[in-house]
Steps between C-alpha positions, in 0.01 A plus 500: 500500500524274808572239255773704372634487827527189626677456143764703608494315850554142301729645272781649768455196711609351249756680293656626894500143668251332665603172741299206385627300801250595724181318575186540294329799538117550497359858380180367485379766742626825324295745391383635184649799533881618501517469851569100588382382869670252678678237341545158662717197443309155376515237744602169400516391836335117540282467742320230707119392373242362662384185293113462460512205260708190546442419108681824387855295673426241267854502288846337450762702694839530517616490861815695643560400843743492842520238702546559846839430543574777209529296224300615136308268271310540167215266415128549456152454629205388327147598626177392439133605619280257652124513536491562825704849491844328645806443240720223479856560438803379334868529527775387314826619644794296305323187488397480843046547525292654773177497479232734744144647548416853508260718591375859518537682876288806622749672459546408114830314488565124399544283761649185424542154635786327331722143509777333330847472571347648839235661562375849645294748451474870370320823403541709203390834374385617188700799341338818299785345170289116515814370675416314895792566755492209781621345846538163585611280750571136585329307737736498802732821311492777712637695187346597186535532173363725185357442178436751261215394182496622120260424254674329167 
């Protein structure tokens, strides 16, 4: 019988209109009964990670960033592992090649040592989807600039 019912339930929903716009619901948590119990939306907010591991960064990424003065660039970022827990880093950004050394803070983020064109420094974070969103500055920049870090 209680099957029955939420038959009937699924079937008016939708033969009457139901608005598949909104965001995922989870009814994970109602009951076996007739008588649901609260119903909450799914989260697919990202959030920051702490990183444990330097070899899980190990990856090509593709690298969205700002510069400080506003303008956007595309590129991407190679990392590697090294024996001694650090990463070494590379990006290509048009043809242009920076090169830095990373490693893992107590508080679980990437910082990184960097040079090139210029060079600078900066600190990224790990995010729940695998992606890292960053800072950096220039040496001698008082303004920074953000990178944001997906796995291909």
């Amino acid at each position: 019988m209680k099957s029955l019912g939420i038959l009937v339930i699924l079937v008016s929903a939708v033969l009457f209109g139901c608005d598949n716009s909104s965001a995922p619901v989870d009814v994970s948590n109602t009951s076996t009964d007739s008588t649901p119990t609260e119903v909450t939306e799914a989260s697919s907010e990202i959030t920051p990670v702490e990183i444990t591991d330097a070899s899980t960064l190990a990856a090509e990424y593709v690298v969205n960033g700002t510069n400080p003065n506003g303008s956007g660039y595309v590129g991407q970022v190679d990392v590697a592992t090294n024996t001694d827990d650090s990463v070494t880093l590379e990006w290509t950004i048009n043809q242009d090649k920076w090169t830095g050394l990373g490693e893992i803070t107590n508080e679980g983020k990437l910082y990184v040592r960097y040079e090139g064109g210029f060079s600078g420094d900066g600190t990224w974070t790990l995010m729940s989807d695998g992606s890292l969103s960053g800072e950096w500055k220039a040496d001698g920049d008082d303004q920074s600039g953000t990178e944001i870090w997906k796995k291909q």
